[in-house]
C-alpha positions as a printed Julia matrix, in Angstrom:
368×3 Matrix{Float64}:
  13.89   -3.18    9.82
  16.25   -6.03    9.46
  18.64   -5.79    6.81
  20.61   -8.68    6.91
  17.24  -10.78    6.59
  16.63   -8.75    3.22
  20.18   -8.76    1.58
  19.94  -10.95   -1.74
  16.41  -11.54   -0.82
  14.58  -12.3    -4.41
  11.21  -10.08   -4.0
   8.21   -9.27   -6.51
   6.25   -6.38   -6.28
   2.87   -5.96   -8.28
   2.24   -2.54   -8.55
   5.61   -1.27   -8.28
   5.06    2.18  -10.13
   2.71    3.22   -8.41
   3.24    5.71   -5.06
   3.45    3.06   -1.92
   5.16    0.76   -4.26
   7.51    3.16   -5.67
   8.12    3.56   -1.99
   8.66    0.38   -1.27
  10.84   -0.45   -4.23
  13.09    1.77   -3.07
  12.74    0.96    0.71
  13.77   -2.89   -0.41
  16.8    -1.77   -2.92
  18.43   -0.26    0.11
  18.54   -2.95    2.06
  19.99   -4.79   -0.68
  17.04   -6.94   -1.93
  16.58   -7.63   -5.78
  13.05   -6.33   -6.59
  11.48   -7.65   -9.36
   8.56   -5.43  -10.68
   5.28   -6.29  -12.6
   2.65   -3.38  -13.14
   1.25   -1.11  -15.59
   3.35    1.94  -16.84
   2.57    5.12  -14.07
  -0.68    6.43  -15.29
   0.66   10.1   -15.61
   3.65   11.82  -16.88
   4.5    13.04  -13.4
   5.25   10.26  -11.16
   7.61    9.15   -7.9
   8.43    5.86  -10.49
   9.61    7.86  -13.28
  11.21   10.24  -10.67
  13.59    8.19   -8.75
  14.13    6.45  -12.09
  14.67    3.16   -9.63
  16.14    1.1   -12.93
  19.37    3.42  -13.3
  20.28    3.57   -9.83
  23.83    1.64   -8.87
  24.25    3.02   -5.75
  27.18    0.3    -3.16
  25.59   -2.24   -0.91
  21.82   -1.87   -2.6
  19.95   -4.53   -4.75
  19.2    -4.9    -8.42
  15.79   -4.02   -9.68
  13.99   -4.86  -12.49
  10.41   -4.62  -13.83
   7.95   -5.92  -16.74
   5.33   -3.89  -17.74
   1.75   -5.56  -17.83
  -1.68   -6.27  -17.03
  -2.83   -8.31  -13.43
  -5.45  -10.27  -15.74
  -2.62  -11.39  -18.3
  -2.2   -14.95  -16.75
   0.78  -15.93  -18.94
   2.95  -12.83  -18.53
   2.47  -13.32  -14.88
   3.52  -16.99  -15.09
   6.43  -16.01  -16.98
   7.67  -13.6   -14.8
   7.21  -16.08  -11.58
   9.45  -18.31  -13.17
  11.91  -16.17  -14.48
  12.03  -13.99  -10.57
  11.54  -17.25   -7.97
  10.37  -15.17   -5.46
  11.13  -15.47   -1.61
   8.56  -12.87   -0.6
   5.91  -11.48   -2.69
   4.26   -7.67   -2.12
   0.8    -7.46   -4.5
  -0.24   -3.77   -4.33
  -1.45   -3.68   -7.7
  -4.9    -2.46   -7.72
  -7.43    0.0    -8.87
  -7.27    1.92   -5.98
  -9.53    4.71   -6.25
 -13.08    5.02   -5.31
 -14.44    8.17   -7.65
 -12.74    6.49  -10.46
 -14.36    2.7    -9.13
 -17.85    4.0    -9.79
 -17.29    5.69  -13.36
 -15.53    1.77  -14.56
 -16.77   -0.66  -11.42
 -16.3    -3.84  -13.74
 -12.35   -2.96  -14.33
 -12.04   -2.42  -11.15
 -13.59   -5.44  -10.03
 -11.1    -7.5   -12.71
  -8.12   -5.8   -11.86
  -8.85   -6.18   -7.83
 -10.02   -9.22   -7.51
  -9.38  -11.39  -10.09
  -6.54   -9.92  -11.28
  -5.32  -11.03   -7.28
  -6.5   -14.5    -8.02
  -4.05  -14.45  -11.58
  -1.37  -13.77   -9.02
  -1.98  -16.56   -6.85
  -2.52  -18.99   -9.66
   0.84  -18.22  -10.99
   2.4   -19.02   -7.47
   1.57  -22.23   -7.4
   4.36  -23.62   -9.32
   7.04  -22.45   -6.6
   8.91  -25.06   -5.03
  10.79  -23.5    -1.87
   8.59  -21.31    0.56
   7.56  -18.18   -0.09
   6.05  -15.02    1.79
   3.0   -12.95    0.56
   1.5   -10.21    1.93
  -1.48   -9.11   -0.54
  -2.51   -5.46    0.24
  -6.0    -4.26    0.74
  -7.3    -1.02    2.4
  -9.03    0.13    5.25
 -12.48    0.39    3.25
 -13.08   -3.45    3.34
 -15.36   -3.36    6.38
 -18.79   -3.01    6.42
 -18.72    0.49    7.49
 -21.39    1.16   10.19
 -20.76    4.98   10.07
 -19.94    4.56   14.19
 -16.95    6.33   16.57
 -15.08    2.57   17.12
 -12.17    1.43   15.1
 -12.47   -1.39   12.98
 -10.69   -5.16   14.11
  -9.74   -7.79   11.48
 -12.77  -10.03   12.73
 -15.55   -7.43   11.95
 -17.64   -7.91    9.22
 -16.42   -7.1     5.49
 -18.86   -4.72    3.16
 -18.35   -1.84    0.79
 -20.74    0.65   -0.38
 -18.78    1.57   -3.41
 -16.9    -0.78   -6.33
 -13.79   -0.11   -5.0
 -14.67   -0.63   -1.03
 -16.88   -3.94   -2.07
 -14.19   -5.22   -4.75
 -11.52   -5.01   -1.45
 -13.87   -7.11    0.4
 -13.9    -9.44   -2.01
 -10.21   -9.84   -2.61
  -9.9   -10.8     1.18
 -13.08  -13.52    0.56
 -11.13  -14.52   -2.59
  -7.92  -14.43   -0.75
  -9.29  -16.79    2.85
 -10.61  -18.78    0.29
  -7.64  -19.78   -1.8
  -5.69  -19.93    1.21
  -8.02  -22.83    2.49
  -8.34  -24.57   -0.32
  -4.78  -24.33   -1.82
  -2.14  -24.19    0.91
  -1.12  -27.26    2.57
   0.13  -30.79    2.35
  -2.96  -32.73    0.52
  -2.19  -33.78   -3.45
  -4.21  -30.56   -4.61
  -2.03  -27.95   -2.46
   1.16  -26.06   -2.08
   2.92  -26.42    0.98
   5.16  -23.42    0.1
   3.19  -20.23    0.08
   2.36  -18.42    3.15
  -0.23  -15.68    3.0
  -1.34  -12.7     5.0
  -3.58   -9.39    3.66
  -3.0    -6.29    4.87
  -5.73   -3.28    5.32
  -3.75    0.32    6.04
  -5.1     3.19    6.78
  -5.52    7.0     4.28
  -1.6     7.26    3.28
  -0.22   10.27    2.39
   3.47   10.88    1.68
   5.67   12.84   -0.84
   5.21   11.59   -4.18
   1.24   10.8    -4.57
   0.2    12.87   -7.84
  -2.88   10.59   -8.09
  -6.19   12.94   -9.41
  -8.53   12.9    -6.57
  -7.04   12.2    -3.39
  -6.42   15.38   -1.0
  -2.58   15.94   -0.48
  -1.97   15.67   -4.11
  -4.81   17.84   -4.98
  -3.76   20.32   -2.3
  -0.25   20.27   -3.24
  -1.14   20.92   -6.61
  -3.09   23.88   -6.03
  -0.65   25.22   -3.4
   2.42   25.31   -6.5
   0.06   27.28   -8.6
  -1.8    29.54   -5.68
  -4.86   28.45   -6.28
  -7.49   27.66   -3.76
  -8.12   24.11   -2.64
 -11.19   22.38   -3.26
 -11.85   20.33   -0.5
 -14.86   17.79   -1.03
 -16.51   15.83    2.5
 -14.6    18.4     5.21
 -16.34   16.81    7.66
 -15.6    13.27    6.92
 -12.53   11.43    9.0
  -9.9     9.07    7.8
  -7.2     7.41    9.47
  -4.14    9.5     8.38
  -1.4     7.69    7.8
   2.31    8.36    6.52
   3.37    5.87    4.24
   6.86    4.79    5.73
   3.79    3.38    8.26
   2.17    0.66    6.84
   5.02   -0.21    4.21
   7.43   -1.25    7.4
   4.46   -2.97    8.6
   4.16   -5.22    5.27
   8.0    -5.81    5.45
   7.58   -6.98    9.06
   4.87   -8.95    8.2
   6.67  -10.7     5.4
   9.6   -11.61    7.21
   7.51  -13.12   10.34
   6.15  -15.31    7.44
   8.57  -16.29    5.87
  10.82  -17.18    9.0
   7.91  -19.2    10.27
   7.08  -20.73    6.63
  11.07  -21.37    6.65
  11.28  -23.06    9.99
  11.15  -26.87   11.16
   7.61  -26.52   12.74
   4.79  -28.1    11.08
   1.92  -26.23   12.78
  -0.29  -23.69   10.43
   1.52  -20.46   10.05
   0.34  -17.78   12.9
   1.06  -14.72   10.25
  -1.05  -15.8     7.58
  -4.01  -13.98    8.41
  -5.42  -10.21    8.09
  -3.68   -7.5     9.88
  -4.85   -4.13   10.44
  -1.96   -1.27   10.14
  -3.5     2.28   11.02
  -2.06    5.07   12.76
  -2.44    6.05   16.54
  -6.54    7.15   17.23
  -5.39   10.88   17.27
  -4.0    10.46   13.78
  -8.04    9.84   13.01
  -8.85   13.25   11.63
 -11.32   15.29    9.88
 -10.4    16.2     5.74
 -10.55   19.88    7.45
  -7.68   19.35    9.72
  -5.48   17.48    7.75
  -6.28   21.05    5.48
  -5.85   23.09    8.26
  -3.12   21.32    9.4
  -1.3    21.31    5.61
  -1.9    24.91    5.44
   0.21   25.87    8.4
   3.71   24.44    6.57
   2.31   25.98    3.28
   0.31   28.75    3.36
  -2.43   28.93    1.35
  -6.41   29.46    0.94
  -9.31   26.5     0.68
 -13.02   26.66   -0.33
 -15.76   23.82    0.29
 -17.06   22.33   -2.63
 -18.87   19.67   -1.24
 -21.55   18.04   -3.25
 -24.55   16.5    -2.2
 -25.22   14.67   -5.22
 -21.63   13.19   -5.77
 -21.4     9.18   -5.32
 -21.29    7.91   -1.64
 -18.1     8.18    0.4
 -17.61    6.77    3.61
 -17.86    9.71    6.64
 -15.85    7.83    9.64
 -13.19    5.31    9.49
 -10.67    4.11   11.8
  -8.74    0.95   12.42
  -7.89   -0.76   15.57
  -4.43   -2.1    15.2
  -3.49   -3.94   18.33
  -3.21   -7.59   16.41
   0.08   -6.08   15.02
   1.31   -4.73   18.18
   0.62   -8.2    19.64
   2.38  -10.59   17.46
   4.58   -8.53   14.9
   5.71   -5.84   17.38
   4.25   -2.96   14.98
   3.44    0.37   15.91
   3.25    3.94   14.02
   6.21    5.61   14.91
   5.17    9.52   13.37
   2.24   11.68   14.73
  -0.13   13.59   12.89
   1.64   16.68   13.02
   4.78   14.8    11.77
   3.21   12.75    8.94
   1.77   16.35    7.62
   5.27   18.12    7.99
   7.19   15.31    6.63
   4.86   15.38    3.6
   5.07   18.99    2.91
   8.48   18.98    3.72
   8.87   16.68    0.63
   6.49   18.25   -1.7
   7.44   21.94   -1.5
  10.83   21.88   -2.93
  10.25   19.26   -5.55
   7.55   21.29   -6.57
   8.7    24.93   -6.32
  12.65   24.67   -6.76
  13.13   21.13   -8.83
  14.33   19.64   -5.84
  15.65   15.81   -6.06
  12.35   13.32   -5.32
  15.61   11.02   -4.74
  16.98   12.86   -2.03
  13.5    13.66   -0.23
  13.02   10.15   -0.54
  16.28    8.98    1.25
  15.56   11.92    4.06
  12.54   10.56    4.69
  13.74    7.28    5.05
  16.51    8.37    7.08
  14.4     9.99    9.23
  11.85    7.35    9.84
  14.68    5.06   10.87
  16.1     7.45   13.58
């Protein structure tokens, strides 16, 4: 990561209390940008947001940080606070990003993901100097064909579920605008550059979202209870989420150098990029269970459901598009993204360890 290209760098981040952009909040602040914040409050009273308590932090040679509270779909608070931050680089990873939850309240999720994007974009417009953005999607945006090969950014886009399908539609939304509203013609901005970005399953210390596995686990584990694993069999890409956050930072400075630059040919980096881990990192829920279980001991039980809402059984991205023209690759195994994240969770949990410190080990470690 360069840090002299993100000293006194202005930056917005959507979503910034939630866990990869509490993350990244704090990843920028250290490298002495000043992060400006726009998101909901964090949903629960546990949180990595309220943990690192990001706002009260003065720590030599790190940015300033502050955040506004609101919704994606308020247009004017989002103007407002475009005007007020004059962004150089722009991170939107404000989403409803769960799929159980997409199919019990698919139209919010839809508003939130896609137009809710489209609010963003909107209130962009009115920039005049250029400007990076790198809007985050997921790995679920393809149509997924169930099959053994990874996924590349030029397959087809689907989604079974609200949340996969409203994904898909962000990127549709996002090519669109892109076409239509960046350039030199009357109607366009010649300012904004802008890339999405589809990561893989990320796991980390931190998560306390209801219904994704590590958090679940971990909160089982603390109280020695059992785990109840849903879909054992299925595979993600696991991911740890140091991973695909330096690839967004990387991917925002290639576009903004370029966007910055003399040359008047169409922007190379403004386009989808994959950002999964290594193919062994492509592992069943069972392992990663297996796997978490051998740093913290423990039991699980299956409690699959047959009648439960789709979920998607195989997934994995092909990420050599980054390797080619960023120079991204995952630096941490599977073994290593699993110890690192129990290494985080089990003091914080057990002893009221400092979600601060883990943090800043974590980072420390990644950068090694």
């Amino acid at each position: 990561m360069n840090s002299s290209f993100w000293r006194d760098r202005q930056v917005l981040i959507t979503g910034h209390t939630g866990f990869k952009g509490s993350w990244l909040t704090l990843w920028l602040l250290m490298q002495g940008a000043d992060v400006w914040g726009y998101a909901l409050p964090p949903e629960s009273e546990r949180s990595l947001f309220t943990a690192l308590d990001l706002a009260n932090q003065r720590q030599a040679g790190w940015g300033y940080f502050q955040y506004r509270l609101g919704e994606m779909n308020d247009a004017e608070a989002l103007r407002q606070w475009v005007e007020q931050a004059q962004p150089e680089v722009v991170f939107h990873l404000a989403a409803q990003p769960l799929v159980r939850r997409s199919y019990a309240d698919p139209l919010g999720t839809w508003q939130t993901n896609v137009l809710g994007s489209l609010q963003l974009l909107e209130a962009l417009k009115s920039l005049q100097h250029p400007c990076a953005m790198v809007m985050v999607t997921t790995d679920k945006v393809y149509e997924n064909r169930e099959w053994v090969y990874g996924y590349r950014e030029t397959d087809c886009l689907g989604g079974h579920d609200p949340y996969s399908a409203s994904k898909a539609a962000m990127e549709l939304a996002v090519a669109s605008w892109r076409s239509s509203f960046c350039g030199d013609a009357a109607h366009q901005t010649p300012y904004l550059a802008i890339a999405t970005a589809r990561a893989g399953n990320v796991i980390g210390g931190g998560d306390w979202a209801v219904d994704r596995i590590v958090p679940d686990a971990v909160r089982s584990l603390s109280a020695g209870a059992a785990i109840a694993v849903r879909n054992s069999h299925s595979t993600r890409p696991w991911q740890h989420v140091l991973e695909p956050l330096g690839g967004y930072l990387l991917l925002a400075q290639r576009l903004l150098e370029h966007q910055q630059s003399a040359e008047k040919t169409v922007n190379p980096f403004a386009r989808a990029f994959n950002f999964g881990p290594a193919i062994e990192s492509n592992r069943s829920v069972k392992e990663l269970i297996t796997t978490v279980l051998q740093h913290w001991p423990g039991q699980w039980v299956d409690q699959s459901d047959p009648t439960a809402p789709h979920e998607a059984g195989l997934l994995h991205l092909v990420s050599d598009q980054a390797r080619q023209l960023l120079g991204w690759q995952p630096r941490w195994d599977f073994e290593t993204t699993v110890s690192r994240t129990i290494h985080w969770y089990r003091p914080v949990m057990m002893t009221g360890g400092s979600a601060l410190e883990a943090c800043l080990e974590d980072l420390a470690t990644y950068g090694q």
